[in-house]
PyMOL CGO cylinders between C-alpha atoms (Angstrom):
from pymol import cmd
from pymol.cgo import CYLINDER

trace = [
    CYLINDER, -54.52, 99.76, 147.57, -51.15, 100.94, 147.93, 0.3, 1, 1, 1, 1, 1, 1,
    CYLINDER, -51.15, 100.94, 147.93, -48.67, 101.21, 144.75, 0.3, 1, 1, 1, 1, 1, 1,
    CYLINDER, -48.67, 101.21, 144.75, -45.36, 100.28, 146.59, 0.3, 1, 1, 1, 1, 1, 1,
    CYLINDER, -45.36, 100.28, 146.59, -44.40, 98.80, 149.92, 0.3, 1, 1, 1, 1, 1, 1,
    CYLINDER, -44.40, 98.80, 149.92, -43.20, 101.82, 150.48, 0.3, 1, 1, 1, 1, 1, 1,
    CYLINDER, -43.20, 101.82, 150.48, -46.44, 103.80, 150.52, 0.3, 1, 1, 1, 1, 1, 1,
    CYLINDER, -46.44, 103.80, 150.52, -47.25, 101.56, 153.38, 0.3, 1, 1, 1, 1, 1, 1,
    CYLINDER, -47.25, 101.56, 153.38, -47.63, 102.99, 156.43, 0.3, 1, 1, 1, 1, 1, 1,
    CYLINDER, -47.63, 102.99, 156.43, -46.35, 99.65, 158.46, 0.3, 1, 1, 1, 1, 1, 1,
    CYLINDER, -46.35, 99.65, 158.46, -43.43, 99.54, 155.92, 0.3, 1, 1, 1, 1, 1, 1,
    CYLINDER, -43.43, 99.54, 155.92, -42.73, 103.23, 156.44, 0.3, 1, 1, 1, 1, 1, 1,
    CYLINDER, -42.73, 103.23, 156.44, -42.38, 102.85, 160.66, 0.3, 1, 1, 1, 1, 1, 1,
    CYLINDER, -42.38, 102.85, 160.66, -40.96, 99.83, 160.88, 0.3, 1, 1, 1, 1, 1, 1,
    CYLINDER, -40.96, 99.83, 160.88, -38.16, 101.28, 158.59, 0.3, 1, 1, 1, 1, 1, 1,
    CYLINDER, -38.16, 101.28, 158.59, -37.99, 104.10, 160.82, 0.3, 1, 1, 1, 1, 1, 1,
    CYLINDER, -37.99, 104.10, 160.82, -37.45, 101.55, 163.72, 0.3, 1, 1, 1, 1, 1, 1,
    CYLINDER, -37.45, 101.55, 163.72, -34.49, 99.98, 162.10, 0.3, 1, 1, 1, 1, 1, 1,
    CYLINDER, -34.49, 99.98, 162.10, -32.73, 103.58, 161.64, 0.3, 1, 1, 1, 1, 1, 1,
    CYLINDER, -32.73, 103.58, 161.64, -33.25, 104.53, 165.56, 0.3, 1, 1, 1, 1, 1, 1,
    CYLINDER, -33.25, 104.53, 165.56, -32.29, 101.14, 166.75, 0.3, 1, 1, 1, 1, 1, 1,
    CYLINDER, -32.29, 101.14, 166.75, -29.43, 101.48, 164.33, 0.3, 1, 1, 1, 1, 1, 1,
    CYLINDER, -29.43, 101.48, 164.33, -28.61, 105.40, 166.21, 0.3, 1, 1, 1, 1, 1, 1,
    CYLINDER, -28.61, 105.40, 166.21, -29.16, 103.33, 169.89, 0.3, 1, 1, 1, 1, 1, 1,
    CYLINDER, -29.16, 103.33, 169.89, -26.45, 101.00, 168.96, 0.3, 1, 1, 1, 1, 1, 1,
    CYLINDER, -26.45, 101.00, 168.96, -23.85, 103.63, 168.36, 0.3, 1, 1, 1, 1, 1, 1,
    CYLINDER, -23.85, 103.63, 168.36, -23.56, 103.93, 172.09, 0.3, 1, 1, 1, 1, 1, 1,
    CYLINDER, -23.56, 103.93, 172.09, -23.29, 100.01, 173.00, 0.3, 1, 1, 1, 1, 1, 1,
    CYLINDER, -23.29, 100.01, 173.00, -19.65, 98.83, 173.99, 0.3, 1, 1, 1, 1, 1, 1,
    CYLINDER, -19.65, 98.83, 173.99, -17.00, 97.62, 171.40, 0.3, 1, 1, 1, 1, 1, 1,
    CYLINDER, -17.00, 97.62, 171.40, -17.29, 94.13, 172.63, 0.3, 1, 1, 1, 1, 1, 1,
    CYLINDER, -17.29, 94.13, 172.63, -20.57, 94.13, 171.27, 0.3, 1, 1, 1, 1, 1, 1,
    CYLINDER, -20.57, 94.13, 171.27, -20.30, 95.00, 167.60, 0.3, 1, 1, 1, 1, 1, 1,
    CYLINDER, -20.30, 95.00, 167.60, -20.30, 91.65, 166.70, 0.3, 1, 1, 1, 1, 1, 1,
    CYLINDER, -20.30, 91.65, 166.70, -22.88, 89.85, 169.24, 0.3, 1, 1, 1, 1, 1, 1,
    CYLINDER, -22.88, 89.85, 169.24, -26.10, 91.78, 170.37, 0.3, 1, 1, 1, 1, 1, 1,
    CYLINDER, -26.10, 91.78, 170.37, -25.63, 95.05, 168.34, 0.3, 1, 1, 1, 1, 1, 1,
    CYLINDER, -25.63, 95.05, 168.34, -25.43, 92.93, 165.07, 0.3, 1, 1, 1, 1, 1, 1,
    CYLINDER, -25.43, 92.93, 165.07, -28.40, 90.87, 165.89, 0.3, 1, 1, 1, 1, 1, 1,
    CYLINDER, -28.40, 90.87, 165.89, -30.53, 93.65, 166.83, 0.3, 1, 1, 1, 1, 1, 1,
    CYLINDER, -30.53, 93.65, 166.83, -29.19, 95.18, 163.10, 0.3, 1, 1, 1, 1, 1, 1,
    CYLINDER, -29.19, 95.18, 163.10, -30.44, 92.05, 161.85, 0.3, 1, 1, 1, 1, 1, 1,
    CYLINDER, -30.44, 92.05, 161.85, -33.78, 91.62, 163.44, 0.3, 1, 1, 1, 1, 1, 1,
    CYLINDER, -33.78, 91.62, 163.44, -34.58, 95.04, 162.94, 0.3, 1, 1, 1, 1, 1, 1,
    CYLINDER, -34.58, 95.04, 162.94, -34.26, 95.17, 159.46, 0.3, 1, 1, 1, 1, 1, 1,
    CYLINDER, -34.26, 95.17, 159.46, -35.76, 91.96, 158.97, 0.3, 1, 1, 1, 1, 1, 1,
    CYLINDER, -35.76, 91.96, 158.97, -38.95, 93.76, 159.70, 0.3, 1, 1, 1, 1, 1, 1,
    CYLINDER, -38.95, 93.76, 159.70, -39.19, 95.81, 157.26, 0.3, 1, 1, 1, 1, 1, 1,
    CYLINDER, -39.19, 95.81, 157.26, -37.26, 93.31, 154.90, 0.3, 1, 1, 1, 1, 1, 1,
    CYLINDER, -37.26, 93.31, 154.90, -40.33, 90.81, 155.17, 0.3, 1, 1, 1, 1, 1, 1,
    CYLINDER, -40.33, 90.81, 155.17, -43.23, 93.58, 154.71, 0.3, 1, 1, 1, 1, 1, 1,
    CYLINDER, -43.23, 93.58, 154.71, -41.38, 94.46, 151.38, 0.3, 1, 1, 1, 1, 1, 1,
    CYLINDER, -41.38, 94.46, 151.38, -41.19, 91.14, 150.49, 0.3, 1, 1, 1, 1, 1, 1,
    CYLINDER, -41.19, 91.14, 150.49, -45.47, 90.32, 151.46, 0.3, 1, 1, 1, 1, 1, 1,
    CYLINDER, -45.47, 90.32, 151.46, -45.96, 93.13, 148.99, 0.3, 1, 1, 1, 1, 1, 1,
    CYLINDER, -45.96, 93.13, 148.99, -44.07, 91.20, 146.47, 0.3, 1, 1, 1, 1, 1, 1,
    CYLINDER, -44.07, 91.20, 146.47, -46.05, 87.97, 147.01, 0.3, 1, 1, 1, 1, 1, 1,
    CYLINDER, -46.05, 87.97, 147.01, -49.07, 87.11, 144.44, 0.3, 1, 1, 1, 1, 1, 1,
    CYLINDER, -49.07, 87.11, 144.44, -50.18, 84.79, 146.89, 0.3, 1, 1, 1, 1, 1, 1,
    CYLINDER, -50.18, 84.79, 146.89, -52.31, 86.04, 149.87, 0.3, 1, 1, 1, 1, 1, 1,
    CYLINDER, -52.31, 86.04, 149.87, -50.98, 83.04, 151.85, 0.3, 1, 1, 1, 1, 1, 1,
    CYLINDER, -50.98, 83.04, 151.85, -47.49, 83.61, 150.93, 0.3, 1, 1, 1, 1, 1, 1,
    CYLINDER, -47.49, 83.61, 150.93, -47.94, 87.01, 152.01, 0.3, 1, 1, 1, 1, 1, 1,
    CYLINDER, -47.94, 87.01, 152.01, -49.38, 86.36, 155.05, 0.3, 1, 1, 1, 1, 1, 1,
    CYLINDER, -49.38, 86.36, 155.05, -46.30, 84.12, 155.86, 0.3, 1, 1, 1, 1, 1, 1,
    CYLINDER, -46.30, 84.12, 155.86, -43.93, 87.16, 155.29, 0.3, 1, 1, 1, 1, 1, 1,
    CYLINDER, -43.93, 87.16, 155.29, -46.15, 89.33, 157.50, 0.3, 1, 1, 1, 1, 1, 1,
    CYLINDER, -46.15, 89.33, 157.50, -45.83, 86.84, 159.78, 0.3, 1, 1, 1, 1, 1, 1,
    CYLINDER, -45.83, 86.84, 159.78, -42.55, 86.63, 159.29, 0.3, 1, 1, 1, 1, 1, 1,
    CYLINDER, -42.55, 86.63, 159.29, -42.04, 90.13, 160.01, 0.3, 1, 1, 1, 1, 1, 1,
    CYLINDER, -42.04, 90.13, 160.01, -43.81, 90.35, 162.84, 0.3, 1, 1, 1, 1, 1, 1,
    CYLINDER, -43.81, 90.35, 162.84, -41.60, 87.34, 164.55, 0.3, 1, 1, 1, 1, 1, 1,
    CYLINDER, -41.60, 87.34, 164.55, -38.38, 89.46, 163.85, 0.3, 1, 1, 1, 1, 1, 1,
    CYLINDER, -38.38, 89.46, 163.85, -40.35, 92.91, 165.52, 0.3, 1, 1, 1, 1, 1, 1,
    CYLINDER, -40.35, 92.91, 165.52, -40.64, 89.65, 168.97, 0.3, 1, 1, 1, 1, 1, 1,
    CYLINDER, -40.64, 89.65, 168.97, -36.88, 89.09, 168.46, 0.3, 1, 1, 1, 1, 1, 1,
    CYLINDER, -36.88, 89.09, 168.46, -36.25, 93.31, 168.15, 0.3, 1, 1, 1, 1, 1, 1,
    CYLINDER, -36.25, 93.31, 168.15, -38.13, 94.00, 171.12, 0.3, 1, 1, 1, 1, 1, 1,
    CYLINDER, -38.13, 94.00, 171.12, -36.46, 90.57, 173.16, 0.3, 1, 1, 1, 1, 1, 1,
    CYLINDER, -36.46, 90.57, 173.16, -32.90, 91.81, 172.23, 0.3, 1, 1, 1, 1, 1, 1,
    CYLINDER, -32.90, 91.81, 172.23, -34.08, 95.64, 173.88, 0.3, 1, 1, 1, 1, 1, 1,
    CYLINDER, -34.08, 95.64, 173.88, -34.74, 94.69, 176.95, 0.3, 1, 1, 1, 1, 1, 1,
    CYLINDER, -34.74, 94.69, 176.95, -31.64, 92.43, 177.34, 0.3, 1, 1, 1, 1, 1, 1,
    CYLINDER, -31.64, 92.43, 177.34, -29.73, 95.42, 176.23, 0.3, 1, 1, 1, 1, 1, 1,
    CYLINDER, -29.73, 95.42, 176.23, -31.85, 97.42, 179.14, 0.3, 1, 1, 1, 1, 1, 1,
    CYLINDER, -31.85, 97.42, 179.14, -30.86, 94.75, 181.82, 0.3, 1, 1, 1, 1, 1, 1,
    CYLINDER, -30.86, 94.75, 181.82, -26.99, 95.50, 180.40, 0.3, 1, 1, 1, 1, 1, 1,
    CYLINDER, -26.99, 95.50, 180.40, -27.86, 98.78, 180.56, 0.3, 1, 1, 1, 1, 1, 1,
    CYLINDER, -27.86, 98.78, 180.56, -26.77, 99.51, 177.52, 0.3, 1, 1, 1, 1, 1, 1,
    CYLINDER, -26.77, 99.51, 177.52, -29.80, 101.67, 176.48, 0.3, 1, 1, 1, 1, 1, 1,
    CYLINDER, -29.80, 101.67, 176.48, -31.60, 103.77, 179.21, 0.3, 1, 1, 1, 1, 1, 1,
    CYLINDER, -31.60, 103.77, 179.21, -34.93, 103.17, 180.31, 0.3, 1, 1, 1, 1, 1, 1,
    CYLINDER, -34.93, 103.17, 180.31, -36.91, 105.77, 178.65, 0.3, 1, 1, 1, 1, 1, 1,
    CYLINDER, -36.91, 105.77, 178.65, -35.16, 104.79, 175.26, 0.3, 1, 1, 1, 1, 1, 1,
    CYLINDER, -35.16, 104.79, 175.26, -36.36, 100.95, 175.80, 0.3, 1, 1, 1, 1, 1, 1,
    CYLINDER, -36.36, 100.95, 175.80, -39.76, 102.12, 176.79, 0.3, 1, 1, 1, 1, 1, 1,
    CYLINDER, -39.76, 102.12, 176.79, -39.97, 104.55, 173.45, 0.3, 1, 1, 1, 1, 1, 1,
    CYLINDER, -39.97, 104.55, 173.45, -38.71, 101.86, 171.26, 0.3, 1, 1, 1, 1, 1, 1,
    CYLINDER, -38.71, 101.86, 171.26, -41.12, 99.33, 172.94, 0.3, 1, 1, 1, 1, 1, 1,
    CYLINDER, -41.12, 99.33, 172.94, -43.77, 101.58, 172.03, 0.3, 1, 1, 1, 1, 1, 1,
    CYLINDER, -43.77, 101.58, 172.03, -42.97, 101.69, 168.97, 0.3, 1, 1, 1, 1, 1, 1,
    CYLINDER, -42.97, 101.69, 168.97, -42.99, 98.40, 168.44, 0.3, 1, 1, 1, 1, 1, 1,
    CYLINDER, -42.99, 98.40, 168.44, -46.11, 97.87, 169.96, 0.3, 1, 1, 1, 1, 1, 1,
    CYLINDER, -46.11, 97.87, 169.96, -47.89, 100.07, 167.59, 0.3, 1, 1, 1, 1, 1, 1,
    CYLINDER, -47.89, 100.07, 167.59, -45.73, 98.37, 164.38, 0.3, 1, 1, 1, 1, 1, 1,
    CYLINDER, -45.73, 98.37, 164.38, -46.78, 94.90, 165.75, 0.3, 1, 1, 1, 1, 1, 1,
    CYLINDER, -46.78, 94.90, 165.75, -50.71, 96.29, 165.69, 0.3, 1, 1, 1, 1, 1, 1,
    CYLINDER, -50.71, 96.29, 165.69, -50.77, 97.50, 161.94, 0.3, 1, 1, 1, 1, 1, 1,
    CYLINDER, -50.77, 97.50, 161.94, -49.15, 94.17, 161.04, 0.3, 1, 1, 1, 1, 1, 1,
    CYLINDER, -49.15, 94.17, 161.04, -52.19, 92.37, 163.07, 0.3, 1, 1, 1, 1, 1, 1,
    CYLINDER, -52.19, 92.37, 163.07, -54.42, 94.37, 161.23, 0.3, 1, 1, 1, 1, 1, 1,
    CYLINDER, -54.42, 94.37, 161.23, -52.59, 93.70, 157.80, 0.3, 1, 1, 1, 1, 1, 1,
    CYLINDER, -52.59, 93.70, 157.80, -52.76, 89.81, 158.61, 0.3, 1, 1, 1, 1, 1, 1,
    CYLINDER, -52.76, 89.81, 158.61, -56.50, 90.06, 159.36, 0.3, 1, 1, 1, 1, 1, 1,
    CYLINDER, -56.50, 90.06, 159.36, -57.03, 91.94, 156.67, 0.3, 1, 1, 1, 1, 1, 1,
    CYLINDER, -57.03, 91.94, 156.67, -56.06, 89.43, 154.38, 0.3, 1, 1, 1, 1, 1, 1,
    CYLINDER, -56.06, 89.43, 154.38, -57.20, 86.74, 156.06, 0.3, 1, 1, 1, 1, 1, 1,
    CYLINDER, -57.20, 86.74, 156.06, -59.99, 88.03, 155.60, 0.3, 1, 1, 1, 1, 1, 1,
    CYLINDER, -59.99, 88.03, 155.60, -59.62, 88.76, 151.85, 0.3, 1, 1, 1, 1, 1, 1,
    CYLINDER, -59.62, 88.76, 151.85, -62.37, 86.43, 149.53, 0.3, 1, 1, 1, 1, 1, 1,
    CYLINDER, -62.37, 86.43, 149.53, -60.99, 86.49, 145.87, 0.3, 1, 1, 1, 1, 1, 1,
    CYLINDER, -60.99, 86.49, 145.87, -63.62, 87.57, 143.35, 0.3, 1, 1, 1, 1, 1, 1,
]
cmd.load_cgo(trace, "trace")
């Protein structure tokens, strides 16, 4: 059982994610500082946001909700990607890295909804 949300190793990449999607947006044009580079700010931090805030839930349902929660915002993160791919504001091989990512977040999450799902209280 982990101590902090921060021990947790779902917690620890998807807060990862939200610093290189933050280093991809450097690059995006002006006229979108306030439009797709702020909602991909958003969304990605929303990830981690919502895992921080499962760990802070008694409740095994109201932490599921945040998990699930998070996991909808990782949809949105990877959604807003590839429409700044078909822009072209981010590269190909930087959409498919970050998609990985993603991928591999939005499996640990699966497993931490499961998980407690799963969970019988003694």
């Amino acid at each position: 059982m982990y101590k902090s949300f921060e021990d947790m190793p779902v917690w620890q990449d998807s807060f990862n994610l939200a610093d290189e999607i933050y280093d991809a947006i450097e690059n995006f044009p002006k006229t979108e500082i306030y439009a797709l580079s702020d909602q991909l700010r958003r969304a990605s931090v929303s990830v981690s946001a919502n895992i921080a805030e499962a760990f802070g839930r008694y409740h095994k349902y109201d932490k599921v909700k945040f998990y699930y929660y998070a996991r909808g915002s990782l949809t949105e993160t990877k959604s807003l990607l590839l429409f700044a791919l078909k822009r072209q504001y981010i590269q190909q091989e930087q959409y498919d890295y970050l998609k990985t990512k993603i991928n591999d977040i939005t499996l640990k999450l699966n497993l931490v909804i499961k998980t407690l799902k799963n969970y019988q209280n003694p």
